[in-house]
KEDRENTOR-477555 format. One record per atom (N, C-alpha, C): residue number from 1; residue in one letter; atom name; y, z, x. Coordinates in pm, 1 decimal. Each point is the difference from the previous one (the first is absolute). Example, Ala and Ser with C-alpha at 12.3 -4.5 7.8 and 13.67 -1.06 7.14 Angstrom:
# residues 2
<1; "A"; "N"; <-569.0; 780.0; 1319.0>>
<1; "A"; "CA"; <119.0; 0.0; -89.0>>
<1; "A"; "C"; <120.0; 0.0; 90.0>>
<2; "S"; "N"; <105.0; -72.0; -35.0>>
<2; "S"; "CA"; <119.0; 6.0; 82.0>>
<2; "S"; "C"; <109.0; 73.0; -77.0>>
This chain:
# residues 118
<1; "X"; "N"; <5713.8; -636.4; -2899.7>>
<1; "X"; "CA"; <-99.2; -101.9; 27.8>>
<1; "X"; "C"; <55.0; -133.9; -47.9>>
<2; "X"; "N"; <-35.9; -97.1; 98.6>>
<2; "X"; "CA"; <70.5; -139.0; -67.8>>
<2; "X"; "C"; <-130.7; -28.8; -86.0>>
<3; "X"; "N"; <113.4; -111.9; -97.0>>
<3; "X"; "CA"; <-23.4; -92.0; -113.7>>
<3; "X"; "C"; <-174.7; -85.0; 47.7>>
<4; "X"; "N"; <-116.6; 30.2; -95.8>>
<4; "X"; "CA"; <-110.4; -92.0; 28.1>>
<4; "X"; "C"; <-77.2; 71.8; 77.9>>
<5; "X"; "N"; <24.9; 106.5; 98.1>>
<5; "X"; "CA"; <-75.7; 51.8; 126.1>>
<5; "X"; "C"; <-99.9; 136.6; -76.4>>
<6; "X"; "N"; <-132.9; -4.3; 57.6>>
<6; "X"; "CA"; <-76.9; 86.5; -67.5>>
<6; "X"; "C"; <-21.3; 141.2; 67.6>>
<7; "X"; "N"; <-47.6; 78.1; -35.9>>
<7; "X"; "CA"; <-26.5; 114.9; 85.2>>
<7; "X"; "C"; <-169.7; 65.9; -62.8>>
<8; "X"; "N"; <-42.4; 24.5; 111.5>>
<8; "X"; "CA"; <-142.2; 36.1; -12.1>>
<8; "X"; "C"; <-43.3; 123.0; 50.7>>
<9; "X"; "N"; <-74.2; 49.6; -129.3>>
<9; "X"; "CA"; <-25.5; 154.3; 69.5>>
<9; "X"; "C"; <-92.2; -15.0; 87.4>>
<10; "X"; "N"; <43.0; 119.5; 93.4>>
<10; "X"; "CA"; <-83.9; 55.8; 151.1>>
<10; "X"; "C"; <-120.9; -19.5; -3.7>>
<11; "X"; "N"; <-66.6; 78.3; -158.2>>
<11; "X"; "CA"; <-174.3; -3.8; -11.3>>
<11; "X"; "C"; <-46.7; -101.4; 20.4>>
<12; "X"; "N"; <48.5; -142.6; -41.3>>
<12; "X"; "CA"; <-82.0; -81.1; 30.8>>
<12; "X"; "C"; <8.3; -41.9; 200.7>>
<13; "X"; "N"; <65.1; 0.6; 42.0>>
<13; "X"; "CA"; <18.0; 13.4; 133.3>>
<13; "X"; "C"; <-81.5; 60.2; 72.4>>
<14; "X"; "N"; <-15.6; 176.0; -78.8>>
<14; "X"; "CA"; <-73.7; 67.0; 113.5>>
<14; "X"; "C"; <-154.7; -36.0; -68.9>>
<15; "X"; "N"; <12.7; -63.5; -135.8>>
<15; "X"; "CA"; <-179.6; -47.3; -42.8>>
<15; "X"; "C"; <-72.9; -115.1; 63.0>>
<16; "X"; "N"; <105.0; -99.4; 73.0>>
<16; "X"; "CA"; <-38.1; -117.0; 52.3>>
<16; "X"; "C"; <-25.0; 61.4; 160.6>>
<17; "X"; "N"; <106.1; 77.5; 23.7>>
<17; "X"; "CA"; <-0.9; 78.7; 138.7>>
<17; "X"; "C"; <-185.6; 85.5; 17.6>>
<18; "X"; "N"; <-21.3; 40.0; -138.7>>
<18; "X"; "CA"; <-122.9; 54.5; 25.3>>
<18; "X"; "C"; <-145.4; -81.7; 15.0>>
<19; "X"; "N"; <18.4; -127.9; -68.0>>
<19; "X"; "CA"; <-103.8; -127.9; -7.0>>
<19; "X"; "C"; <29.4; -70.0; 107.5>>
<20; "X"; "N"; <92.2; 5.0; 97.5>>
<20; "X"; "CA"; <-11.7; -62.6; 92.9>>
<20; "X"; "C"; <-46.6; 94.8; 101.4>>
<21; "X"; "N"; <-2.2; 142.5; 14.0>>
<21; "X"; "CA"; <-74.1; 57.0; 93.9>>
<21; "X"; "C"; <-121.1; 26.8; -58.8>>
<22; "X"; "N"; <-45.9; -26.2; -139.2>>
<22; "X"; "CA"; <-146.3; 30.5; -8.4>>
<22; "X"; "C"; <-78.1; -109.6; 68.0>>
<23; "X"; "N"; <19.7; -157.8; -39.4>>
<23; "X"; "CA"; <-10.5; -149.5; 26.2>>
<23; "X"; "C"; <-1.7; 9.3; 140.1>>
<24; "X"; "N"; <86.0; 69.9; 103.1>>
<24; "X"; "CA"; <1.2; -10.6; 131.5>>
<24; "X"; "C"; <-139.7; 85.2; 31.6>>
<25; "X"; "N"; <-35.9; 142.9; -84.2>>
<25; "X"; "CA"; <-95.0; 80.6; 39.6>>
<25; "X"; "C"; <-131.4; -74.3; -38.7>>
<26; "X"; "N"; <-39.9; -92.0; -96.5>>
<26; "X"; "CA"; <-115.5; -63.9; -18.8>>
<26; "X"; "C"; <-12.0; -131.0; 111.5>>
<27; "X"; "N"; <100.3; -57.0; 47.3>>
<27; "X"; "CA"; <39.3; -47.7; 103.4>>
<27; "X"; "C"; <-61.2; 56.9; 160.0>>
<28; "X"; "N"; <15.0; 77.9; 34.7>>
<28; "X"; "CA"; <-65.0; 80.3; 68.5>>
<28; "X"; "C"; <-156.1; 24.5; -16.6>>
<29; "X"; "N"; <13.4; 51.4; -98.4>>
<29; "X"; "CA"; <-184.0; 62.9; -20.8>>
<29; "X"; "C"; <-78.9; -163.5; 36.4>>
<30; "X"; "N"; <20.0; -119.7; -83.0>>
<30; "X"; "CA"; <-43.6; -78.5; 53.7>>
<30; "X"; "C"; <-41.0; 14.3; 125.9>>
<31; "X"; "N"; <89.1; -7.5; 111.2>>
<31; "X"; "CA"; <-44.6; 37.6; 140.2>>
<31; "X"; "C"; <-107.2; 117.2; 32.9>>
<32; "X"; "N"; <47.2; 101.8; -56.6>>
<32; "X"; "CA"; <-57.4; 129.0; 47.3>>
<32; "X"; "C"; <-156.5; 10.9; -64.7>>
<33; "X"; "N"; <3.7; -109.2; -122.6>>
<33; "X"; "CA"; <-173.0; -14.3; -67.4>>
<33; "X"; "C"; <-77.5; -137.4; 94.3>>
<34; "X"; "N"; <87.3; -5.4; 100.4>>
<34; "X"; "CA"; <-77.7; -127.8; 26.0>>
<34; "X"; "C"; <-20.9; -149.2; -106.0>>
<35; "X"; "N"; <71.0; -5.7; -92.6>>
<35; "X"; "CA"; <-64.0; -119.8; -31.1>>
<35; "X"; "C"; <32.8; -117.5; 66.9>>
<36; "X"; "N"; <-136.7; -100.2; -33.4>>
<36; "X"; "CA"; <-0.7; -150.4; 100.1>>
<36; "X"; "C"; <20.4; -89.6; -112.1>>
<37; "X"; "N"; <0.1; -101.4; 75.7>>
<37; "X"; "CA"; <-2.9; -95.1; -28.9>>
<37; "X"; "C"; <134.9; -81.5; -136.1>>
<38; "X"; "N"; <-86.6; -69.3; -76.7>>
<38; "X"; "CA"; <123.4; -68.7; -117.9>>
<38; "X"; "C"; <35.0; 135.2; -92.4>>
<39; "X"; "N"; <-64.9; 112.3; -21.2>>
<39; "X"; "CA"; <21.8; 116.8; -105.8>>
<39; "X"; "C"; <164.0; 77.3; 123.1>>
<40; "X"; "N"; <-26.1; -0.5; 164.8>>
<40; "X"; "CA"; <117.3; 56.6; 37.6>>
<40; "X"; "C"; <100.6; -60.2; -73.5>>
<41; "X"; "N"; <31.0; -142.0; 42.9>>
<41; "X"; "CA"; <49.3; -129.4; 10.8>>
<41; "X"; "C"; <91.2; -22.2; -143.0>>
<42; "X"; "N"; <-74.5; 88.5; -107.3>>
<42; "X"; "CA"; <42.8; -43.5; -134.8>>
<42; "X"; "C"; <64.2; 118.6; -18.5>>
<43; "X"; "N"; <-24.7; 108.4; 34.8>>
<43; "X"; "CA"; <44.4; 153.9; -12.9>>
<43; "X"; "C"; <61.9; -29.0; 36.0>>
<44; "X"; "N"; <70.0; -31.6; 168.9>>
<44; "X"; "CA"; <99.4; 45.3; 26.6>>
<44; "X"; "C"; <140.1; -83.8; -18.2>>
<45; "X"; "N"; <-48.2; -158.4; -70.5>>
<45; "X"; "CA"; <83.4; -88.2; -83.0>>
<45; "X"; "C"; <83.5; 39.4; -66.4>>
<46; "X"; "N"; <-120.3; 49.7; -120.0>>
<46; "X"; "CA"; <61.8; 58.3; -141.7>>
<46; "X"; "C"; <96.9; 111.3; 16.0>>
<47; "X"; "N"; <-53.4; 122.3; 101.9>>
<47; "X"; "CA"; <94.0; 96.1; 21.8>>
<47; "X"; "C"; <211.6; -28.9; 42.9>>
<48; "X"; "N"; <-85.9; -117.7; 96.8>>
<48; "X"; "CA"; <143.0; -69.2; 52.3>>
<48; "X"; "C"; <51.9; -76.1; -126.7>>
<49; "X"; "N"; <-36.9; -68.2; -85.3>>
<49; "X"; "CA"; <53.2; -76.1; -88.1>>
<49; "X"; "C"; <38.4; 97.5; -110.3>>
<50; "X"; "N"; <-29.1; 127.6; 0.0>>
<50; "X"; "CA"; <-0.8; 82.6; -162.8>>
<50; "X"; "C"; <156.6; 71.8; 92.3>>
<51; "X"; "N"; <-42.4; 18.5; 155.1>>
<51; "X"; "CA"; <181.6; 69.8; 65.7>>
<51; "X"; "C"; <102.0; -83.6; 2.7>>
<52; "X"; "N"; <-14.6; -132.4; 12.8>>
<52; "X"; "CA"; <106.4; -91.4; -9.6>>
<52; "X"; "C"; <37.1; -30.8; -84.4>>
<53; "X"; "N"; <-64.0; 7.8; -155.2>>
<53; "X"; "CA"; <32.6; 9.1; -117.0>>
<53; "X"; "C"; <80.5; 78.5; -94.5>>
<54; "X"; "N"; <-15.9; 137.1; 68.0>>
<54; "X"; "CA"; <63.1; 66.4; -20.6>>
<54; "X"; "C"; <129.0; 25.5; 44.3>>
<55; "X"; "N"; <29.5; -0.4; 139.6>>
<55; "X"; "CA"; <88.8; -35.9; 96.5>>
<55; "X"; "C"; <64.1; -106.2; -61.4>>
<56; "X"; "N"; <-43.5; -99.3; -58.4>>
<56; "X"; "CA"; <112.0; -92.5; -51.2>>
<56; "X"; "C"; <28.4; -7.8; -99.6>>
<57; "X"; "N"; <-28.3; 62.8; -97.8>>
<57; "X"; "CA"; <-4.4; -5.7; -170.1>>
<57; "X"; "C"; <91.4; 132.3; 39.0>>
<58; "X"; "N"; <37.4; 127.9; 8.3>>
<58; "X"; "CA"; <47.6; 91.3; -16.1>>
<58; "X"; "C"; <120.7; -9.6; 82.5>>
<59; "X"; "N"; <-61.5; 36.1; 130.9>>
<59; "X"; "CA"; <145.4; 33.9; 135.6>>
<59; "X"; "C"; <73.9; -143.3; -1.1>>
<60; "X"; "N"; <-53.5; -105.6; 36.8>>
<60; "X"; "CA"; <42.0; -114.6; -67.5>>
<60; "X"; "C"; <114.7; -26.1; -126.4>>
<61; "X"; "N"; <-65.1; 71.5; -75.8>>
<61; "X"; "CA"; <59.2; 5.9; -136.9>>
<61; "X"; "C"; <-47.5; -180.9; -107.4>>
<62; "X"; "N"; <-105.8; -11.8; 81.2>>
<62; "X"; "CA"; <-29.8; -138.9; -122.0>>
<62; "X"; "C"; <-29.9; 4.9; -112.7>>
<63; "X"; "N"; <-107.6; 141.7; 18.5>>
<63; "X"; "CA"; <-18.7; 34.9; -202.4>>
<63; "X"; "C"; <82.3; -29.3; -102.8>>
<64; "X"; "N"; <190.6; 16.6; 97.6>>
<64; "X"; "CA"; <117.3; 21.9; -147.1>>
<64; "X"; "C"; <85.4; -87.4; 68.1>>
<65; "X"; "N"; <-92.9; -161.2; 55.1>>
<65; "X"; "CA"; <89.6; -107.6; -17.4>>
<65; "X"; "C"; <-54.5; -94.4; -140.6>>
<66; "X"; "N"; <86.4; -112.3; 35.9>>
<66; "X"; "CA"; <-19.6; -99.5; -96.7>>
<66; "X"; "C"; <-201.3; -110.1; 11.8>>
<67; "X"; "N"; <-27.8; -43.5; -86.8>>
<67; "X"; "CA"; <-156.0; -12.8; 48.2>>
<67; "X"; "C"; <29.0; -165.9; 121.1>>
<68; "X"; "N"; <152.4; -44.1; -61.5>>
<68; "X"; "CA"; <-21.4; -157.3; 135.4>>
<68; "X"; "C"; <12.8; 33.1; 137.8>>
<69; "X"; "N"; <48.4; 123.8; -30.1>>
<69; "X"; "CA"; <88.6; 30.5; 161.3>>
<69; "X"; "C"; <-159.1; 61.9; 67.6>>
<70; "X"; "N"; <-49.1; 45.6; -85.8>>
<70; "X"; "CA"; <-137.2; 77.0; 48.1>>
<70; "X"; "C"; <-149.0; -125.5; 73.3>>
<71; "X"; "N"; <50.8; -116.0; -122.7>>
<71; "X"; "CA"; <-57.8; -107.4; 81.9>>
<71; "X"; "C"; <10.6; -54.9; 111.0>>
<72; "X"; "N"; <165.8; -50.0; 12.1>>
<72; "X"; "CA"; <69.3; -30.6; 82.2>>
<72; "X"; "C"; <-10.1; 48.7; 152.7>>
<73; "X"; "N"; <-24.0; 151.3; -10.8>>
<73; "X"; "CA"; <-62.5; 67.9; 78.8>>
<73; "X"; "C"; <-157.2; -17.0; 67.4>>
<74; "X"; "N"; <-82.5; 41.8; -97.8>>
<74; "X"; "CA"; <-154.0; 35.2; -3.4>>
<74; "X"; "C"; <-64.3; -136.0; 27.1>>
<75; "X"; "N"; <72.1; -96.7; -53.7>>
<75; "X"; "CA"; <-80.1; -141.0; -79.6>>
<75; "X"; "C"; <-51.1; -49.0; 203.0>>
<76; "X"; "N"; <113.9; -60.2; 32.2>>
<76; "X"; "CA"; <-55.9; -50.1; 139.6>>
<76; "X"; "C"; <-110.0; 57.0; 67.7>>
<77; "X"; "N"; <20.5; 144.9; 55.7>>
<77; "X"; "CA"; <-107.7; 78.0; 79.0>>
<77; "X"; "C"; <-164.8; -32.7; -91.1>>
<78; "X"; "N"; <12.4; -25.4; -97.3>>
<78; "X"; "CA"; <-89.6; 66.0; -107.9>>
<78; "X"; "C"; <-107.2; -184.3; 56.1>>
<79; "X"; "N"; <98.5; -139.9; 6.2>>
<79; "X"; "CA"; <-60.1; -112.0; 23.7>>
<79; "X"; "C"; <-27.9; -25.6; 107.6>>
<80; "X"; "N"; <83.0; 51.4; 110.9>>
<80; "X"; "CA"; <-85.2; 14.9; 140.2>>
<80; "X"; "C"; <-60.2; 61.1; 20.2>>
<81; "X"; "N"; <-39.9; 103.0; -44.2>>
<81; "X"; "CA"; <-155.9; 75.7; 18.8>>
<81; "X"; "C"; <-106.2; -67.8; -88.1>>
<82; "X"; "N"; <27.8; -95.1; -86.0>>
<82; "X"; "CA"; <-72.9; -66.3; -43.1>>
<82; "X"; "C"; <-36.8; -166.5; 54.8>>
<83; "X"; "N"; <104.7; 8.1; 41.0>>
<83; "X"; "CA"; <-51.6; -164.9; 112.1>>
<83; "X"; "C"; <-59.9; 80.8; 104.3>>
<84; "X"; "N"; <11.2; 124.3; 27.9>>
<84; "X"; "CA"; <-50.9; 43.4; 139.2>>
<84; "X"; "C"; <-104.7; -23.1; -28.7>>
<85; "X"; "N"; <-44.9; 78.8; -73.3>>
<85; "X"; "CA"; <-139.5; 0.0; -95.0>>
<85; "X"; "C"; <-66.6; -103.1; 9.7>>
<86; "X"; "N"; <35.9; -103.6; -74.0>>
<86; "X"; "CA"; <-64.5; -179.3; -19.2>>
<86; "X"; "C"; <-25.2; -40.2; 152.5>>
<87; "X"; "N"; <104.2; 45.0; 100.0>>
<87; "X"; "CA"; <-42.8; -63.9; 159.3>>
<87; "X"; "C"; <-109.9; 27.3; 3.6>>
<88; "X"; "N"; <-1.5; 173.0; 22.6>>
<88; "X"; "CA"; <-106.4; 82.8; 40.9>>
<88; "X"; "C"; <-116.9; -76.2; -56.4>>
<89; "X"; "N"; <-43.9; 19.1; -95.6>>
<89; "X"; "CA"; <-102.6; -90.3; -87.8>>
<89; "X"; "C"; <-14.8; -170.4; 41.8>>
<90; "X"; "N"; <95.3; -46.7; 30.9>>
<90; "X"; "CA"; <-30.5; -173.7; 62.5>>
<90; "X"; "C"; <-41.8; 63.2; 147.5>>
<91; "X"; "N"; <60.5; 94.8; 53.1>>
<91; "X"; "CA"; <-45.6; -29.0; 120.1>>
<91; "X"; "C"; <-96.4; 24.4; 67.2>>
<92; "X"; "N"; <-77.2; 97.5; -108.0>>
<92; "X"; "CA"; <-172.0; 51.3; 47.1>>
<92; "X"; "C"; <-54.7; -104.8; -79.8>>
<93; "X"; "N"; <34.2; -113.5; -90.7>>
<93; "X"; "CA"; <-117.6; -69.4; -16.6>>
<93; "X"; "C"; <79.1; -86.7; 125.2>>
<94; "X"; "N"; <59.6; -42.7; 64.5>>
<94; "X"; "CA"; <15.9; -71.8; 46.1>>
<94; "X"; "C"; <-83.5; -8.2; 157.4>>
<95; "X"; "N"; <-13.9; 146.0; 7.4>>
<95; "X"; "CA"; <-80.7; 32.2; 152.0>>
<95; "X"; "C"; <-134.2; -15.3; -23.2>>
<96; "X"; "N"; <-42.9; 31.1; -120.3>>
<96; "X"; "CA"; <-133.3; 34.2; -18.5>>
<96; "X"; "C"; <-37.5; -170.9; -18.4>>
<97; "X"; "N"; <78.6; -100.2; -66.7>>
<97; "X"; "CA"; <-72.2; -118.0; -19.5>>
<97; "X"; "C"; <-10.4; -84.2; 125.8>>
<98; "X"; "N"; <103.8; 33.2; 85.1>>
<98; "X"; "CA"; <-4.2; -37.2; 162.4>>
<98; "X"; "C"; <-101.7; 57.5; 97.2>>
<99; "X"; "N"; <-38.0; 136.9; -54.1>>
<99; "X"; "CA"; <-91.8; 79.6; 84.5>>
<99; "X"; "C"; <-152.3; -56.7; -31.4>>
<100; "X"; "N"; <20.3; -53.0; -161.1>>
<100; "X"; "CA"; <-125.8; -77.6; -34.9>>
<100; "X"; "C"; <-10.9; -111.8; 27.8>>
<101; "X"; "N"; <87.6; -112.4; 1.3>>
<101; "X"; "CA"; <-26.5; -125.5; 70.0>>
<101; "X"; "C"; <-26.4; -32.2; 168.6>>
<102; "X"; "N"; <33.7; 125.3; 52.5>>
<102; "X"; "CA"; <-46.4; -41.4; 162.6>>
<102; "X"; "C"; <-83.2; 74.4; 19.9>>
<103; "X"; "N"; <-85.1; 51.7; -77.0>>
<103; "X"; "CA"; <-167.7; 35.2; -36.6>>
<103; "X"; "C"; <33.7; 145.5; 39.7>>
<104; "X"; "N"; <68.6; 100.9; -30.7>>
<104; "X"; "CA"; <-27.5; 139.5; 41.7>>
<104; "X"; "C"; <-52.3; 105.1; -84.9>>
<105; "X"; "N"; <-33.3; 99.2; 57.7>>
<105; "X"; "CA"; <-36.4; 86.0; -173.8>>
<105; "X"; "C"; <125.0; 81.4; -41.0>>
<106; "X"; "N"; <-24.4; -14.8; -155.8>>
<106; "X"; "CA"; <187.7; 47.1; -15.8>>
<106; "X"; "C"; <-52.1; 128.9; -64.2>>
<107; "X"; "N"; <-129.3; 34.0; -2.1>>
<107; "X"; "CA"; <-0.4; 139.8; -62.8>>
<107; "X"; "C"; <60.6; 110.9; 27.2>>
<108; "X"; "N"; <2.4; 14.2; 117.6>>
<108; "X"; "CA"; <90.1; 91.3; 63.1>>
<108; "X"; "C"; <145.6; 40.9; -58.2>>
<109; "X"; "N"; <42.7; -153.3; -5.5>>
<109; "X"; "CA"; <109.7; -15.2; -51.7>>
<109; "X"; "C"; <25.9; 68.2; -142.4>>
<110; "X"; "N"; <-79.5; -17.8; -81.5>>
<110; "X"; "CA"; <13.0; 38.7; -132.9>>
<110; "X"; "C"; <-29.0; 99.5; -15.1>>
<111; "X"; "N"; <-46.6; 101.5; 85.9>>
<111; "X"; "CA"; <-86.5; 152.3; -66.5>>
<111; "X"; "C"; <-125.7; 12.6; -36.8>>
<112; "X"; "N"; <-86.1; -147.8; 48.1>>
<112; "X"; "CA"; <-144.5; 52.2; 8.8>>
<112; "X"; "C"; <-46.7; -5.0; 60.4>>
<113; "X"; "N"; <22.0; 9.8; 161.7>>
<113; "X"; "CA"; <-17.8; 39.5; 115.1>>
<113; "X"; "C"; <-175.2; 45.6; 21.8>>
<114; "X"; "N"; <20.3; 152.2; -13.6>>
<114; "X"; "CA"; <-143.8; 43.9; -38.0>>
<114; "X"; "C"; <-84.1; 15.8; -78.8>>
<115; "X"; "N"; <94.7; -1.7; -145.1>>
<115; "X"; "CA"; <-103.9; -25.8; -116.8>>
<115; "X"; "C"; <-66.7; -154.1; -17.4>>
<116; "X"; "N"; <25.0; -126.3; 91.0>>
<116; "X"; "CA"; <-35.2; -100.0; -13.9>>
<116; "X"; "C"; <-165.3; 27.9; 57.4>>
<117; "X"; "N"; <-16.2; 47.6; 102.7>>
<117; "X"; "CA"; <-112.3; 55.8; 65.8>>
<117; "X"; "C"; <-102.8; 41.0; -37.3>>
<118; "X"; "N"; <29.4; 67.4; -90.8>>
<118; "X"; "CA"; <-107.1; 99.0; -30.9>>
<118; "X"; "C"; <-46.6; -22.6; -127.9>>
């Protein structure tokens, strides 16, 4: 084995190998229980974000790098999903204050659709 290079036992391989097919099987049930709405939406996030995590911390091998190189990596993706974020957020107030100045009802818009009603 060269100088610096690590070697990692199998178990953890086939243990990450096993959390990524459990994560895929709760992945599923989501579907198969029907859930709606923001509870699918967040389930099936987290599931994807807990497999890609893994997928990149292990098979990757980032766990047993250095922590800048791990930034260097992680850091960017991590701020564009966070400006994504900030759009997303300017850009529904941005419809909704337009939808309100040329007199429309924006309830709809927001999710109180029918509970405004009643």
């Amino acid at each position: 084995m060269a100088e610096g290079q690590q070697e990692h036992p199998l178990k953890v391989y086939f243990w990450i190998w096993t959390l990524l097919f459990v994560f895929s099987t709760f992945s599923y049930l989501v579907d198969y229980f029907n859930f709606q709405g923001y509870l699918r939406w967040t389930l099936i996030i987290v599931f994807m974000l807990l497999k890609a995590g893994f997928i990149i911390a292990i098979f990757m091998h980032m766990a047993w790098e250095r922590l800048a190189l791990i930034y260097a990596i992680l850091g960017p993706p991590v701020v564009l999903l966070l400006l994504i974020g900030l759009m997303a957020v300017e850009g529904d107030y941005t419809v909704l204050t337009r939808l309100n100045y040329f007199g429309e009802d924006t309830t709809e818009y927001v999710g109180h659709g029918e509970a405004a009603e009643h």
